[in-house]
Backbone bond lengths (Angstrom), bond angles and torsions (degrees), N, CA, C in turn:
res aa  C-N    CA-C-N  psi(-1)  N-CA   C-N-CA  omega(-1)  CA-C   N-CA-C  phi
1 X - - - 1.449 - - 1.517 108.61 -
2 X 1.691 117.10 122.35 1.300 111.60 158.21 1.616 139.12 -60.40
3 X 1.136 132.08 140.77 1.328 124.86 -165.16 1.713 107.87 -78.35
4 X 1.408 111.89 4.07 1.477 96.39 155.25 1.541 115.11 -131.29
5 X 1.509 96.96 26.51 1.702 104.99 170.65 1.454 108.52 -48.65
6 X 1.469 93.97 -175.63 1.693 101.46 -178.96 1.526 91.56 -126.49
7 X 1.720 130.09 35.00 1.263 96.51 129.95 1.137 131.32 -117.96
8 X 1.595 128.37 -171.39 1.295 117.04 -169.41 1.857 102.12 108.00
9 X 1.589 82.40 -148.80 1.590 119.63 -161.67 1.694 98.75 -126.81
10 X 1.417 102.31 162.45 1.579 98.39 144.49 1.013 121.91 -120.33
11 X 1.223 118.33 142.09 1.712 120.60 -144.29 1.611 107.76 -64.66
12 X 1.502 106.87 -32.68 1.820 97.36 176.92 1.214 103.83 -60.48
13 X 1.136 136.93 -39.45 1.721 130.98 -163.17 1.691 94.97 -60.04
14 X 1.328 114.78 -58.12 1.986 132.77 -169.35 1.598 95.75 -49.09
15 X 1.209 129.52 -65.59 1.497 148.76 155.93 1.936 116.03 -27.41
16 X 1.108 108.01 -40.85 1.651 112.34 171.05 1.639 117.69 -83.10
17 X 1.326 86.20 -31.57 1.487 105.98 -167.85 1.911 113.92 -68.24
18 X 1.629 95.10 -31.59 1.713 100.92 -173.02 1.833 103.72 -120.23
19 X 1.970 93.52 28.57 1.526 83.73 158.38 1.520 114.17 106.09
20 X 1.519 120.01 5.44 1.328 113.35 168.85 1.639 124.64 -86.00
21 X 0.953 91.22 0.28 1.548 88.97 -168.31 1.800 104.27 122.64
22 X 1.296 105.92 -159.03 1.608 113.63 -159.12 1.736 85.42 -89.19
23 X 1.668 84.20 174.83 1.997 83.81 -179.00 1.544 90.46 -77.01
24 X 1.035 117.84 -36.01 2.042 98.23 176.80 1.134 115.62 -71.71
25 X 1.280 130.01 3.81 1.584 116.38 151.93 1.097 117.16 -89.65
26 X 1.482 120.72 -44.22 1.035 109.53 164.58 2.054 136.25 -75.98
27 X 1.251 106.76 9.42 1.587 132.27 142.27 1.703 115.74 -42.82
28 X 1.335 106.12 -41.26 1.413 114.66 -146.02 1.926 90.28 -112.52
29 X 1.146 102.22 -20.30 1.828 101.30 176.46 1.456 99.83 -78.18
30 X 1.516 131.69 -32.53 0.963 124.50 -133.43 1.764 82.93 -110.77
31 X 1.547 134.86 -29.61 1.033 132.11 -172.21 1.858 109.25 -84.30
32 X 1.696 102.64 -8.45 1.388 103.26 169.57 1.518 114.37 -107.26
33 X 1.082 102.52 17.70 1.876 111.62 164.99 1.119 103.01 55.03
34 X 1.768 110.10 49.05 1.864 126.22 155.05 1.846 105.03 -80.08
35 X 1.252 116.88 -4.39 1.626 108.30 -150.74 1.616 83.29 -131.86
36 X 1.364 101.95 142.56 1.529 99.98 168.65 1.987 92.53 -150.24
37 X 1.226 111.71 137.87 1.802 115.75 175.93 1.419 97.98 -103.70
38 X 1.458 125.57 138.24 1.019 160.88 144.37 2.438 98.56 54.20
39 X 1.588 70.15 60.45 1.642 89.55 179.60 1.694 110.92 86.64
40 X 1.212 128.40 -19.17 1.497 120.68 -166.64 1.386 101.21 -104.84
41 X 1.272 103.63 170.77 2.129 104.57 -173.33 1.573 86.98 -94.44
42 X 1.362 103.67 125.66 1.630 108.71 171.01 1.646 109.90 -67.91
43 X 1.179 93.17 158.46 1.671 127.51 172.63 1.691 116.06 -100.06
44 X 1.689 117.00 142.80 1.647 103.16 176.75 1.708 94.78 -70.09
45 X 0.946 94.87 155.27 1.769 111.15 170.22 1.997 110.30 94.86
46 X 1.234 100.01 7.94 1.569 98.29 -179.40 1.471 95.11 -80.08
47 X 1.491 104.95 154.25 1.900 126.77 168.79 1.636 82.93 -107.75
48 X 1.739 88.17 147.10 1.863 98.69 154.00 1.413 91.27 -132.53
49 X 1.146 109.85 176.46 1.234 138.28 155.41 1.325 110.79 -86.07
50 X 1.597 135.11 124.86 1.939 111.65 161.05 1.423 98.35 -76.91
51 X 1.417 87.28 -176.95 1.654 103.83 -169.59 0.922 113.71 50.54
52 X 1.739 142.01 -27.49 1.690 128.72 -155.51 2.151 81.79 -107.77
53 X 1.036 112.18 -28.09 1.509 104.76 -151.39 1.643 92.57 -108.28
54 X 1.206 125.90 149.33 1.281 118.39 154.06 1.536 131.90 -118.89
55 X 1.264 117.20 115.93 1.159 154.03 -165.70 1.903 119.45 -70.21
56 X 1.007 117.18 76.91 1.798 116.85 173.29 1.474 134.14 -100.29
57 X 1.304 107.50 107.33 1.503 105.72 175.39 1.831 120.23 -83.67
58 X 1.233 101.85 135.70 1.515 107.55 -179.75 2.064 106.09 47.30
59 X 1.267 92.37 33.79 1.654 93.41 173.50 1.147 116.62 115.95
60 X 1.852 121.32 -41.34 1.114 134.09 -149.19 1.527 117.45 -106.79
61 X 1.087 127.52 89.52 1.304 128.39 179.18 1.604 123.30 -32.24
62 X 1.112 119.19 117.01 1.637 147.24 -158.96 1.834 102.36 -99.43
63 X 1.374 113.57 137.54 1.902 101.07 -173.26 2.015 70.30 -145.89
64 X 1.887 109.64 156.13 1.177 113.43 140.00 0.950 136.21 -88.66
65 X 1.306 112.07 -3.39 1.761 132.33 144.22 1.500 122.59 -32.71
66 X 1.440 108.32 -66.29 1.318 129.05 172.85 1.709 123.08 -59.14
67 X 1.238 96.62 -39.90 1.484 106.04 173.20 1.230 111.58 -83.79
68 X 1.623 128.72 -24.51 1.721 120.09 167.62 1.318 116.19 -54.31
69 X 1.266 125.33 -37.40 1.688 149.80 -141.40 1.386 69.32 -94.37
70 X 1.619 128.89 -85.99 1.615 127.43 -155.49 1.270 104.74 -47.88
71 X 1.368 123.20 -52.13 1.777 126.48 -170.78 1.451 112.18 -46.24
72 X 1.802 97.83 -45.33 1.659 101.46 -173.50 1.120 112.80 -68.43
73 X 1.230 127.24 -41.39 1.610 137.81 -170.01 1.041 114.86 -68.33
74 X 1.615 123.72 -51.07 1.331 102.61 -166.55 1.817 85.73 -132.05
75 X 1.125 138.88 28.55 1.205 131.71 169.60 1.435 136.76 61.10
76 X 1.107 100.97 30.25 1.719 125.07 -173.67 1.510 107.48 -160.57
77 X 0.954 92.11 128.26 1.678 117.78 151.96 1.500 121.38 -6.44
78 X 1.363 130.23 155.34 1.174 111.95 -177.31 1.791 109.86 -110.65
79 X 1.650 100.23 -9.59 1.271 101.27 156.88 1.704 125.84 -63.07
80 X 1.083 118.68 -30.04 1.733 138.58 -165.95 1.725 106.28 -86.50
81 X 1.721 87.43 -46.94 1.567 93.95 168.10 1.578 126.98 -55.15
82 X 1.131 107.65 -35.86 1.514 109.66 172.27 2.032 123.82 -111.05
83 X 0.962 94.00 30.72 1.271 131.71 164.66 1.712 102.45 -64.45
């Protein structure tokens, strides 16, 4: 898959979605090379796949897996959670 194919997601939406903030915040993580997909520093306009692609902010690999488990448990976000 090319990183400006049309499949997938776009990664700000995947990124808002498990708790960073709005897709324009997370616009602005991704234009300061906080976000990198499957080892490379992402670009605005990349699609991922979840589950198929793996996704790290500031180093740390990000799942909506991981953030369901946090949401359910303790009812917040996993951005807020580590706040």
């Amino acid at each position: 898959m090319s990183p400006s194919g049309d499949d997938g997601e776009r990664l700000q939406k995947v990124l808002a979605r498990i708790g960073y903030g709005s897709r324009r915040a997370c616009e602005e993580m991704i234009l300061d090379g906080r976000v990198s997909v499957n080892g490379e520093t992402a670009e605005i306009g990349r699609r991922i796949v979840p589950g198929a692609d793996v996704v790290a902010v500031d180093g740390t690999e990000r799942s909506e897996e991981h953030t369901s488990e946090l949401q359910s448990r303790f009812g917040i976000s996993y951005a807020v959670f580590c706040l």
